[in-house]
TITIRO-386031 format. One record per residue (C-alpha): residue number from 0; x, y, z. Coordinates in steps of 0.5 Angstrom, whole numbers, padded with zeros to 4 digits. Example, Ala and Ser with C-alpha at 12.3 -4.5 7.8 and 13.67 -1.06 7.14 Angstrom:
<sites>
SITE  resi     xx     yy     zz
SITE     0   0025  -0009   0016
SITE     1   0027  -0002   0014
</sites>
This chain:
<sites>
SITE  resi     xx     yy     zz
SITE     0   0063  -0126   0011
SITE     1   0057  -0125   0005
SITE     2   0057  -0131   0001
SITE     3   0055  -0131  -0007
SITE     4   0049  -0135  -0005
SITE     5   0047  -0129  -0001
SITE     6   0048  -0124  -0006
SITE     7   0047  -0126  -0012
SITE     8   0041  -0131  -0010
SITE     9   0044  -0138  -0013
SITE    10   0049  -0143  -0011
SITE    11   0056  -0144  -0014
SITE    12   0054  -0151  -0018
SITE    13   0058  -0156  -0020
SITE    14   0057  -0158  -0027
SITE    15   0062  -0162  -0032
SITE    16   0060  -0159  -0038
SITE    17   0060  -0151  -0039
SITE    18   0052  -0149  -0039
SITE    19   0050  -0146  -0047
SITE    20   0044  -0141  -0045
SITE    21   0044  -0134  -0043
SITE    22   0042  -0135  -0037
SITE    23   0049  -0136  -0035
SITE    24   0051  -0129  -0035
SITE    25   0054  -0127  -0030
SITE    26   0053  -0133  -0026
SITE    27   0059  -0138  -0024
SITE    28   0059  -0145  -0024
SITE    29   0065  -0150  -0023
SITE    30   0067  -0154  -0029
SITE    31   0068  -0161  -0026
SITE    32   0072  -0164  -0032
SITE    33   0076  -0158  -0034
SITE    34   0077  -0157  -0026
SITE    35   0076  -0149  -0027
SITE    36   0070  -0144  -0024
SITE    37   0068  -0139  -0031
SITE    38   0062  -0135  -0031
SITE    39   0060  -0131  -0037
SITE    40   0061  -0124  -0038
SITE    41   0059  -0120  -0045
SITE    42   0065  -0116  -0047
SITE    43   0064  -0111  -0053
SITE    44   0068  -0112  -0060
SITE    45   0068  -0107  -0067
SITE    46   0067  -0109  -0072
SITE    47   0066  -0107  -0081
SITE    48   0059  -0103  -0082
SITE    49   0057  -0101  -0089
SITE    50   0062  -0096  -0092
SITE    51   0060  -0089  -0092
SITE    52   0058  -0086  -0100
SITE    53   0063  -0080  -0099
SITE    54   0070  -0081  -0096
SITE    55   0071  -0075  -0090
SITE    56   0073  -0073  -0084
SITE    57   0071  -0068  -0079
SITE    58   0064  -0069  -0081
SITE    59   0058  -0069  -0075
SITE    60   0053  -0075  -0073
SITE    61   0048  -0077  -0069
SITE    62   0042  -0083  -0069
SITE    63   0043  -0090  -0066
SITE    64   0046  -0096  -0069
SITE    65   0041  -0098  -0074
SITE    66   0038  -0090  -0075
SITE    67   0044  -0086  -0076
SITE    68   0045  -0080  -0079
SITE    69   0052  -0076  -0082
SITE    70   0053  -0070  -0085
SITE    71   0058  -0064  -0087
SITE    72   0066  -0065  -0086
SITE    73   0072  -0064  -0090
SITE    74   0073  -0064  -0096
SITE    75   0067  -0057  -0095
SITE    76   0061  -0061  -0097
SITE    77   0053  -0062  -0096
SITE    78   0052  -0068  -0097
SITE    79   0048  -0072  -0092
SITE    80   0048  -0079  -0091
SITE    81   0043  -0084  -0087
SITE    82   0045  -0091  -0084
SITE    83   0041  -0097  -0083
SITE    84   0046  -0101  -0079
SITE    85   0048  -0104  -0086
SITE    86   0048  -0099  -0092
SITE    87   0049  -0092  -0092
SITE    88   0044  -0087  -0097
SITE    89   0044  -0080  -0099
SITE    90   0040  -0076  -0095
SITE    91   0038  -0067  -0096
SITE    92   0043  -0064  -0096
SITE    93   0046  -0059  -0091
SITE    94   0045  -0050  -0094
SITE    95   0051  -0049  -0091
SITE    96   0057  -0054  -0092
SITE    97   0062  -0054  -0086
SITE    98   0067  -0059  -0083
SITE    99   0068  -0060  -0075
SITE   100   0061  -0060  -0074
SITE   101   0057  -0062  -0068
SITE   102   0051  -0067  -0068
SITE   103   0046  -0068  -0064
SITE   104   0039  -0071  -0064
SITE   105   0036  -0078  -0068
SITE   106   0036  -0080  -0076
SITE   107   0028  -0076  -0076
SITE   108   0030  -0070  -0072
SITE   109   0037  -0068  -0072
SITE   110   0041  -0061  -0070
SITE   111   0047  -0059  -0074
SITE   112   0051  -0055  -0069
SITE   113   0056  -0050  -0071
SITE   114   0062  -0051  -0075
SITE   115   0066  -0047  -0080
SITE   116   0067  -0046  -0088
SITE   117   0071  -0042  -0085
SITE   118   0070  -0037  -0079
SITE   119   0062  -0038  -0079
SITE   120   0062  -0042  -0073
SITE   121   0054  -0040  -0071
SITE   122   0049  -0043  -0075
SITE   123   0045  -0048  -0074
SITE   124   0040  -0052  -0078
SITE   125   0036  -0058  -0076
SITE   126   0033  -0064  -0080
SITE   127   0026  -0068  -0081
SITE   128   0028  -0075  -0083
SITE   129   0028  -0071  -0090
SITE   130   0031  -0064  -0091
SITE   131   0035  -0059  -0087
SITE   132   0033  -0052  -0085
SITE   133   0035  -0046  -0081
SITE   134   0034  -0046  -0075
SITE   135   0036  -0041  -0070
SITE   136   0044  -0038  -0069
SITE   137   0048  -0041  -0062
SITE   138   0048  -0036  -0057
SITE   139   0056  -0037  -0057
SITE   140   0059  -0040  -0064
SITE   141   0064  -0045  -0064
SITE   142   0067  -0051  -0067
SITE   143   0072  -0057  -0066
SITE   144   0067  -0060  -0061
SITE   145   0062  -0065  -0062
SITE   146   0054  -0065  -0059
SITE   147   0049  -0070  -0055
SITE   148   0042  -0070  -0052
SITE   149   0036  -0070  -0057
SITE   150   0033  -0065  -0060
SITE   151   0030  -0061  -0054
SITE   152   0035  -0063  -0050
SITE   153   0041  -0062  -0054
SITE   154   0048  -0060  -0051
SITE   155   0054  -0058  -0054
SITE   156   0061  -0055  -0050
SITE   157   0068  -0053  -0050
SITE   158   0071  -0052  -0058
SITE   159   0073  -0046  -0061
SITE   160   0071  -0039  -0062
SITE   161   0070  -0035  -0067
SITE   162   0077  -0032  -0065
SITE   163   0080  -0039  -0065
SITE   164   0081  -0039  -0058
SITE   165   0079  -0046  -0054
SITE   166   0073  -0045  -0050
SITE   167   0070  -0047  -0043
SITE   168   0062  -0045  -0046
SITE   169   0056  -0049  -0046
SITE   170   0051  -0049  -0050
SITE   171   0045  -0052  -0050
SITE   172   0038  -0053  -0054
SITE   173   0030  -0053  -0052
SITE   174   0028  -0056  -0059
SITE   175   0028  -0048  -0062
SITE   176   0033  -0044  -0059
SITE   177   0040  -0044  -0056
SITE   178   0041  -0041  -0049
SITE   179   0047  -0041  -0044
SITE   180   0049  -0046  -0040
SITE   181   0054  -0048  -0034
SITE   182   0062  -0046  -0035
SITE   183   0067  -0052  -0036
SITE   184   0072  -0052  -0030
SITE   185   0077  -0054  -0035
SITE   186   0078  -0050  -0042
SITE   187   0078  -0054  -0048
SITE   188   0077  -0056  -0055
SITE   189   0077  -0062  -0060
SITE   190   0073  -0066  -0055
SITE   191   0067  -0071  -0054
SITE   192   0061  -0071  -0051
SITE   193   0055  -0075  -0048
SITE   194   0049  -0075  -0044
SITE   195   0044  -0068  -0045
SITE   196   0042  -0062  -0042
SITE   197   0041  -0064  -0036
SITE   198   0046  -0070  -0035
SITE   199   0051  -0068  -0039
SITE   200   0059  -0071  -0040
SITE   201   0064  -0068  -0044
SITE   202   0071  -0072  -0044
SITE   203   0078  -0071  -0048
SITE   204   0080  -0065  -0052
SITE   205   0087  -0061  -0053
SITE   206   0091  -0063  -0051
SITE   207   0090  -0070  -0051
SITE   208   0087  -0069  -0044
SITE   209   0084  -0075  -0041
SITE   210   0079  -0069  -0036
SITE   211   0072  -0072  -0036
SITE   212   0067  -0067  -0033
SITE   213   0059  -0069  -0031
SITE   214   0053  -0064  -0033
SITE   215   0047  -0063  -0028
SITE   216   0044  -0058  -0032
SITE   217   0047  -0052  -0029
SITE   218   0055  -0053  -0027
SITE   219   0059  -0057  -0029
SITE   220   0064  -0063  -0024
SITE   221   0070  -0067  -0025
SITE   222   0070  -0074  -0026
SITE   223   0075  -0080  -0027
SITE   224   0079  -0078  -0032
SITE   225   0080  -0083  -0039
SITE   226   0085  -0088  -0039
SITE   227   0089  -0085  -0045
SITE   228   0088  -0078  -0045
SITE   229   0086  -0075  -0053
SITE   230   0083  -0070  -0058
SITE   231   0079  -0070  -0064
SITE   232   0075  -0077  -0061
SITE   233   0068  -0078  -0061
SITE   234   0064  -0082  -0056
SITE   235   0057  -0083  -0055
SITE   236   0052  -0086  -0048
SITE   237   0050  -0082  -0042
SITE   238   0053  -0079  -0036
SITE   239   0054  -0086  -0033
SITE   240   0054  -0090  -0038
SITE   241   0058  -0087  -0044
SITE   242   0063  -0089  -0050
SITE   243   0070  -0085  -0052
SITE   244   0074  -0088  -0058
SITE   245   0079  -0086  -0063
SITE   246   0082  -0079  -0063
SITE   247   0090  -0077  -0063
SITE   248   0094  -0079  -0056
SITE   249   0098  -0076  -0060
SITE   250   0098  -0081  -0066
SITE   251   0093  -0083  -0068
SITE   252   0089  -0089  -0064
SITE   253   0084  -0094  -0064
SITE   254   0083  -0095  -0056
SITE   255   0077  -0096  -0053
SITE   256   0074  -0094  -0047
SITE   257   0067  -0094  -0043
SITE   258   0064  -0089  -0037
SITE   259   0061  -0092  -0031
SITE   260   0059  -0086  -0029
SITE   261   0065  -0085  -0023
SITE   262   0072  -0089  -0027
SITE   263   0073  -0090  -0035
SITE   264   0075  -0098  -0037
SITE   265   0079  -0100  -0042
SITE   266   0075  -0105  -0047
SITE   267   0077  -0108  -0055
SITE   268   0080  -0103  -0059
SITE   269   0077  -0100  -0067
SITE   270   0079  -0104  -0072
SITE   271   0083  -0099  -0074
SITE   272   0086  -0093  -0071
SITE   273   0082  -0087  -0073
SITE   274   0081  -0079  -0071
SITE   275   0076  -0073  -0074
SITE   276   0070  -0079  -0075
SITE   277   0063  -0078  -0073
SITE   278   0060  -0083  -0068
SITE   279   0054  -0084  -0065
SITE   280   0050  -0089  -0062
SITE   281   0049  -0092  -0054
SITE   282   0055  -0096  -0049
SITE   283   0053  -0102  -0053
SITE   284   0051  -0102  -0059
SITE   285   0056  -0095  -0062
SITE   286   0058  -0092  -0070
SITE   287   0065  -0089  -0072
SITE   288   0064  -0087  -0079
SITE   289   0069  -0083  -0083
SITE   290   0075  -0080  -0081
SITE   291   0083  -0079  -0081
SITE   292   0086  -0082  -0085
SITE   293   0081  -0079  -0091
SITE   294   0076  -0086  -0090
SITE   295   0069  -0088  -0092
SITE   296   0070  -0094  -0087
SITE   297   0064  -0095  -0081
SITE   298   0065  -0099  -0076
SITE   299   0060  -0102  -0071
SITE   300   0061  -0103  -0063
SITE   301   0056  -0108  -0059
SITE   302   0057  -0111  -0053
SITE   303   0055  -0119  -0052
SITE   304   0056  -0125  -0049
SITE   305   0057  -0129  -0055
SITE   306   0064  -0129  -0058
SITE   307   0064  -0130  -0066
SITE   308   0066  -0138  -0068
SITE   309   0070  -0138  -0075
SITE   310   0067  -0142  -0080
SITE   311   0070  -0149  -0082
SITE   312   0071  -0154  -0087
SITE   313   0072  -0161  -0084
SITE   314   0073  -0169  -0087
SITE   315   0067  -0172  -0089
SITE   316   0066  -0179  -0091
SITE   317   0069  -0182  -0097
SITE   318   0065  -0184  -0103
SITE   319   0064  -0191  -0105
SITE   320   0066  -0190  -0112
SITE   321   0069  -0183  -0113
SITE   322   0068  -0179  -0119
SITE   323   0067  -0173  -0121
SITE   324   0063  -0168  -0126
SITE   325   0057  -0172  -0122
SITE   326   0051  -0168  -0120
SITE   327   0049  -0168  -0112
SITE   328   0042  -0165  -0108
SITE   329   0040  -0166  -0101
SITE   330   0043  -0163  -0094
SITE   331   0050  -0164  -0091
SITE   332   0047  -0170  -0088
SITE   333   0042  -0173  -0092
SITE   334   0044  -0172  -0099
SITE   335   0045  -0176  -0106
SITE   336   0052  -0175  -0110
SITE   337   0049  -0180  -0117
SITE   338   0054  -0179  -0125
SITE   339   0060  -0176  -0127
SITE   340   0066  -0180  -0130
SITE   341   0071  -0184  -0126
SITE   342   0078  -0185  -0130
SITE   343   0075  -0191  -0133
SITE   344   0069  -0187  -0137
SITE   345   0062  -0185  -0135
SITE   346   0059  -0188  -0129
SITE   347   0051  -0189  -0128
SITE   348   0053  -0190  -0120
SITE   349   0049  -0186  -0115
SITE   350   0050  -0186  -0108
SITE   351   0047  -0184  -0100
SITE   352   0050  -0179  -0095
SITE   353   0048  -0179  -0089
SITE   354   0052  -0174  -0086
SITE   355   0058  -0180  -0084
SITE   356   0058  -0186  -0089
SITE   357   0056  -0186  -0097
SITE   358   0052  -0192  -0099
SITE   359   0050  -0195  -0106
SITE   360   0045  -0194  -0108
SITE   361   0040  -0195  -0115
SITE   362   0043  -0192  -0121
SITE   363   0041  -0188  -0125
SITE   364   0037  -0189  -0132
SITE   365   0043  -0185  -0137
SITE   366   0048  -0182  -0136
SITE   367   0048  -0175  -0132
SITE   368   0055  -0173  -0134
SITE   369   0057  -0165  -0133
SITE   370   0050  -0165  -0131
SITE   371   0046  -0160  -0126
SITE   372   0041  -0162  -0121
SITE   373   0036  -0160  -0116
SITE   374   0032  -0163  -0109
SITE   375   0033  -0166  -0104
SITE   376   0035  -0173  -0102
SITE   377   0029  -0176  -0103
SITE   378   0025  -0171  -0108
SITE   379   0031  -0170  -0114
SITE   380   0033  -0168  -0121
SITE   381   0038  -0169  -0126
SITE   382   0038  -0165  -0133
SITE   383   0042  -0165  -0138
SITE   384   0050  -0165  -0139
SITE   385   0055  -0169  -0144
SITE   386   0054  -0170  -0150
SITE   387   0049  -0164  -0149
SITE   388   0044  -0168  -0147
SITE   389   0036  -0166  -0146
SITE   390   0036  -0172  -0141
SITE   391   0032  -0170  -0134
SITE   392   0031  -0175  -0129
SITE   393   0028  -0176  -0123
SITE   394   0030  -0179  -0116
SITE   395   0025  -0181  -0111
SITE   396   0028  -0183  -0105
SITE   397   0030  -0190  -0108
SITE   398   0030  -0190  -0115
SITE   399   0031  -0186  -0122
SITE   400   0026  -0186  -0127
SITE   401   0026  -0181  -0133
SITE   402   0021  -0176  -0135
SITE   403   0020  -0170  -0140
SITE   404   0027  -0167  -0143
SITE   405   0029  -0161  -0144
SITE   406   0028  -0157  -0150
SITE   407   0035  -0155  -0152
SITE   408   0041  -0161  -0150
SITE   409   0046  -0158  -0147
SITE   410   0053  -0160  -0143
SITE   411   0056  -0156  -0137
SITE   412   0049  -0153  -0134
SITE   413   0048  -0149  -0128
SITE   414   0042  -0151  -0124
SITE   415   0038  -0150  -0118
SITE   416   0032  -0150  -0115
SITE   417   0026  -0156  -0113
SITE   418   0024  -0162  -0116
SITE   419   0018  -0159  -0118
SITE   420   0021  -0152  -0120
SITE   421   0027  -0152  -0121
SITE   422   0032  -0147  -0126
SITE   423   0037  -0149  -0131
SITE   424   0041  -0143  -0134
SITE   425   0047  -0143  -0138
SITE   426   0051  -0149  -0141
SITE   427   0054  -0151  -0148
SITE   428   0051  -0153  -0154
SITE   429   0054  -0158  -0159
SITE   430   0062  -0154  -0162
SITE   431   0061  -0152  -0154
SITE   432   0058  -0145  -0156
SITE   433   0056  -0142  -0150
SITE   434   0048  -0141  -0148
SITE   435   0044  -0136  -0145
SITE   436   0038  -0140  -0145
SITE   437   0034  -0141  -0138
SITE   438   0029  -0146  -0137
SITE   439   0023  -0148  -0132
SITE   440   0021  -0154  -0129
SITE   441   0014  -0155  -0126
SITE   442   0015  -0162  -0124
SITE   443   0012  -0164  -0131
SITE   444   0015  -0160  -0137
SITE   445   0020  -0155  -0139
SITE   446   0019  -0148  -0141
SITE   447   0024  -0143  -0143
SITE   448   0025  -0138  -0139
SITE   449   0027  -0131  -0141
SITE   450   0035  -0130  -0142
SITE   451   0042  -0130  -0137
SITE   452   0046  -0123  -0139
SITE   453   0051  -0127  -0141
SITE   454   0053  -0133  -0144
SITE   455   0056  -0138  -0141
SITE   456   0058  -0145  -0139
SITE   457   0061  -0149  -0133
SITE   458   0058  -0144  -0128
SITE   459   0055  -0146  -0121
SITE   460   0049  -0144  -0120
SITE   461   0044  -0144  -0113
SITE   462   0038  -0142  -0110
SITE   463   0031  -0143  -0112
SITE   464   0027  -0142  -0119
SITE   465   0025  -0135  -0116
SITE   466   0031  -0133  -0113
SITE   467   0037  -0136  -0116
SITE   468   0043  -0134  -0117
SITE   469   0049  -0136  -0122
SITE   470   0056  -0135  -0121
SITE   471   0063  -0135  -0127
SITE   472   0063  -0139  -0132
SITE   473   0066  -0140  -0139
SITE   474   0064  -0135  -0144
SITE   475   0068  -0138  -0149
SITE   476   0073  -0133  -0150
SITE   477   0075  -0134  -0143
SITE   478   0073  -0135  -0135
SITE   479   0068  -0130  -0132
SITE   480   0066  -0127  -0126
SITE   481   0059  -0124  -0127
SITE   482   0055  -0126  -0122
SITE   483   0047  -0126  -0124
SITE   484   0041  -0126  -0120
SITE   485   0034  -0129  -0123
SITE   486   0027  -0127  -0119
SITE   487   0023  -0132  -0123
SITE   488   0022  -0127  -0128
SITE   489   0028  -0124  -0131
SITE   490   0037  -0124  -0130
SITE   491   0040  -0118  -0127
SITE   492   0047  -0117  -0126
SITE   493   0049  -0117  -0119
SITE   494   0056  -0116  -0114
SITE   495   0062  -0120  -0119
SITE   496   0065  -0126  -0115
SITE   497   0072  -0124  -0113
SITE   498   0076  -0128  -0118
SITE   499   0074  -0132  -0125
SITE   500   0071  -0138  -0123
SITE   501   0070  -0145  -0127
SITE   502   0068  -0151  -0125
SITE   503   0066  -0148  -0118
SITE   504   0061  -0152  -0113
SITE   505   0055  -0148  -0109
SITE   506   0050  -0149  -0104
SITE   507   0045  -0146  -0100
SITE   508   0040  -0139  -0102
SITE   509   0040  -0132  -0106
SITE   510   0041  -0128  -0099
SITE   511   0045  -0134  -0096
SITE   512   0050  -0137  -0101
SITE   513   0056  -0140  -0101
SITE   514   0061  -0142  -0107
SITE   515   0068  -0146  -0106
SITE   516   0073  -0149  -0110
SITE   517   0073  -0149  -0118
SITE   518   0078  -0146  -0122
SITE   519   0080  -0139  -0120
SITE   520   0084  -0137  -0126
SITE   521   0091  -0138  -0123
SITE   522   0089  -0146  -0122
SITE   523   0083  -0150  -0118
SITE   524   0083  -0146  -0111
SITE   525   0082  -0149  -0104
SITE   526   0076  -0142  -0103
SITE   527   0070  -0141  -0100
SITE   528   0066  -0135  -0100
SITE   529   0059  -0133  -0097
SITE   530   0053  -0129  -0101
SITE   531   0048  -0125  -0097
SITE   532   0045  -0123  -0102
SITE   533   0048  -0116  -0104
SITE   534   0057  -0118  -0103
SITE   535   0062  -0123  -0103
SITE   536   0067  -0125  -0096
SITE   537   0072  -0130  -0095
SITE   538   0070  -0136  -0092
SITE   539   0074  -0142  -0089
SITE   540   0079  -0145  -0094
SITE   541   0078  -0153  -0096
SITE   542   0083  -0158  -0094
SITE   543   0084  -0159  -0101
SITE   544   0085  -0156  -0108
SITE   545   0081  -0158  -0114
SITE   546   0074  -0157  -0118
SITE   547   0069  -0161  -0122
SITE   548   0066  -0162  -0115
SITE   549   0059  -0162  -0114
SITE   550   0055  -0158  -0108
SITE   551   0049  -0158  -0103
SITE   552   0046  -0156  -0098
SITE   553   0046  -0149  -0094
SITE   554   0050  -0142  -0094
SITE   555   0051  -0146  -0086
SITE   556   0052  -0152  -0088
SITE   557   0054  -0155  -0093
SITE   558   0057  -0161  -0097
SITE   559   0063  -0162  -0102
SITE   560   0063  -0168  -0105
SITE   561   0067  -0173  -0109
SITE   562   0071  -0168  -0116
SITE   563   0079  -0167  -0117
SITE   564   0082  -0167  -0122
SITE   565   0088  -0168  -0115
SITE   566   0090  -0174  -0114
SITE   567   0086  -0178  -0109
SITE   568   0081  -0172  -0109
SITE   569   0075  -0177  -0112
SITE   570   0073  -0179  -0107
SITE   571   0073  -0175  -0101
SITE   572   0067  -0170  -0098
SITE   573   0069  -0164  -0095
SITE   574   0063  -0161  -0090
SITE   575   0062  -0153  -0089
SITE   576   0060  -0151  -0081
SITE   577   0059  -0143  -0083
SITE   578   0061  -0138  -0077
SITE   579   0057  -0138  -0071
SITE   580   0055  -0135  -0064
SITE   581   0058  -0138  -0058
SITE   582   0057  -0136  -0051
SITE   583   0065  -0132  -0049
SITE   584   0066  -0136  -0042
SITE   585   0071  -0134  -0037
SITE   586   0075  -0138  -0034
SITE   587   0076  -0136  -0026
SITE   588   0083  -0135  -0023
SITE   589   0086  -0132  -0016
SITE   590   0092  -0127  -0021
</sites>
């Protein structure tokens, strides 16, 4: 009998713990601890891409994952959009608008097949990364099928003819002209197609057949028939690695399967079940977009050998004397919480993380109460807060000192950045008018800066003093959720934060942000939400409700430190472990 370390070329080892490195795939160990054999296989998975700009069905697409391309469908339309793996963009517009569409080739040089608008199913236009132009017609017009191949290896069978009759046709394209190719063995149409001209395979199709045919460049044979026979699908691969998902088996379904050139296998299913949709790409790394119900959603299809781990907040140490409104700078295990009130009055208090246990440290010179901060533990800043104070203080790692003030005194400040360049924007000005003033620190003096878009005090604020971000705050007549960005210049306006937020902590950069707690306009929220420069997503929520709670370190991971107003908030951490990656084990079993 063949043993593993004869065909494979390695033992079964014994370990007692699962090993973490690539190098892992497809082997098997025994886990000593967990008394188990595993291994690791990569398993394919959907997940949300950008959202197309025109909300369509039955519309063509070619391209990969990361250079994708869409054109025409229904309701008629021209329009043709380009995807970069995650955003959509206007792209040329079709002459000739048609929905069922066939597509084929790449993002820079792709063919639109066929279709209809309605009755013209034998145009043929092709596209240079710019603009459309008419190409030659298809030797045989149709519709209601889709494309492969390249654009000197294109291929497109099955469908409807002119007289709405499905057909056994193929046609196939050299890169300027359309000829004949081989009779299908089973006439159909709404099918999907993958592969080319000379290694061809076409699946599914009316009505919901599972029939999968393959393509040498001159006649067509059976194949494995899919698991869930269906119409109006889209797939993508090649004739011995190929991708089928959604369509109608009547309903609308969401099934997934892959081609490995002899049987079709059953793996994740889309997000959401999904017919008439454009896709493209390759078996590992696919799109859906578009499509019935009338969406403009994108979904993405890889595989891997890594499993996504949900984010996670998690006890941290409590502080000796918890306050809040305090300011806090640092990383999740080397940060310094200093200021803020406790119920007795102000505290001059400062305290040390060291990603376990806060420690007394040397107080600060003044008060830093509804203060803002910047740095790390051992190179922070603190400026201004109540009672509208132009105090700035400086913390080397030891002790405070003070240095040069503000140019304007203000409480409930937003700040951000280094202890040499660092950023404070917003805040209240005695009778708590909102401010829109900006200021830079050079590590020596302060200098207005040029204006936030609005006015606005108690925001939380992160980043760098070149690319910063501020988010919420009180106008004064009421809370807000304009979010701004600073690229050391000036304010734009950027992507609003999902709720109104006042009294909010953050942590981490302008492309890898992360805000929690504060009041969310129906009381102090428990939630977090990540930034990644362009859009906001919920996050893990918090143990604990509250606000007036300071924040640092990363968009990965970050600390929540000491605040309220619950009771027995005021001295409690919370860290932040964002999503990651891990290696998706397998365990072993006889079944």
């Amino acid at each position: 009998m063949t043993t593993y370390k004869e065909l494979f070329g390695k033992y079964v080892k014994v370990v007692s713990s699962d090993p973490t490195d690539a190098g892992a795939e497809g082997q098997i160990w025994y886990n000593s601890t967990s008394g188990t054999f595993k291994t690791v296989l990569a398993v394919g998975a959907w997940s949300a891409g950008g959202d197309l700009g025109t909300s369509r069905y039955s519309l063509g697409g070619a391209g990969t994952q990361t250079a994708g391309i869409v054109f025409g469908g229904y309701p008629y339309t021209t329009a043709t959009e380009e995807y970069n793996g995650s955003a959509w963009t206007g792209g040329g517009s079709l002459n000739s608008p048609r929905q069922k569409i066939m597509g084929i080739g790449t993002q820079t040089a792709a063919i639109a097949a066929g279709g209809y608008n309605p009755g013209v199913r034998d145009l043929s236009e092709t596209y240079n990364g710019t603009s459309w132009s008419e190409g030659n017609n298809m030797t045989t017009g149709k519709s209601h099928s889709k494309g492969a191949g390249t654009e000197s290896t294109g291929i497109v069978t099955g469908g409807l003819s002119p007289s709405v009759s499905d057909t056994n046709t193929t046609n196939v394209y050299n890169g300027t002209s359309w000829t004949a190719g081989g009779t299908l063995g089973t006439t159909r149409s709404a099918n999907a197609l993958a592969g080319n001209s000379t290694t061809g395979l076409t699946f599914g199709g009316t009505t919901t057949s599972a029939a999968t045919e393959e393509y040498n460049g001159s006649s067509w044979t059976g194949g494995g028939n899919m698991n869930t026979g269906r119409e109006n699908l889209a797939g993508r691969g090649t004739q011995t690695a190929a991708i089928a998902f959604g369509g109608n088996a009547p309903g609308i379904t969401a099934v997934t399967e892959t081609y490995d050139g002899s049987s079709w296998s059953n793996t994740t299913s889309m997000g959401t079940a999904t017919t008439n949709h454009a896709g493209s790409g390759t078996t590992s790394a696919a799109f859906a977009a578009g499509g019935q119900p009338d969406t403009n959603k994108t979904e993405e299809f890889n595989y891997s050998i890594y499993s996504p781990v949900a984010a996670t907040w998690a006890s941290g140490g409590n502080l000796v004397a918890g306050q809040r409104n305090g300011v806090t700078f640092g990383i999740q295990t080397a940060a310094i919480f200093a200021g803020g009130h406790t119920p007795a009055g102000t505290s001059l208090n400062s305290e040390t993380y060291d990603g376990t246990t806060w420690s007394e440290g040397n107080n600060l010179g003044s008060i830093a109460d509804y203060a803002a901060a910047a740095g790390t533990s051992t190179a922070g800043l603190a400026f201004g807060g109540a009672p509208f104070t132009v105090k700035t203080q400086s913390y080397n790692g030891t002790s405070w000192s003070e240095v040069n003030e503000l140019t304007t005194g203000r409480t409930d400040i937003g700040g951000s950045g280094t202890q040499t360049a660092a950023l404070a924007a917003g805040g209240a000005t005695p009778g708590y008018v909102a401010s829109n003033l900006s200021e830079e620190w050079d590590g020596t003096n302060w200098s207005e800066g040029n204006n936030l878009g609005t006015a606005r005090y108690k925001p939380t604020q992160f980043g760098t003093q070149t690319a910063s971000v501020t988010v919420g705050g009180d106008t004064g007549p009421a809370n807000v959720n304009n979010v701004e960005e600073y690229d050391g210049t000036s304010w734009t306006a950027a992507t609003v934060y999902p709720s109104t937020l006042t009294y909010a902590a953050s942590a981490g950069t302008q492309t890898a942000g992360l805000v929690f707690l504060g009041d969310i306009g129906v009381g102090y929220g428990a939630t977090s939400n990540t930034y990644n420069g362009t859009s906001w997503a919920a996050s893990a929520a918090l143990a604990n409700a509250g606000g007036n709670t300071e924040g640092c370190g990363t968009g990965a991971l970050a600390l929540a430190a000491s605040g309220g107003p619950l009771a027995g908030r005021t001295s409690g951490s919370e860290e932040y472990t964002g999503e990651i990656t891990a290696l998706d084990y397998k365990t072993l079993t006889t079944s």
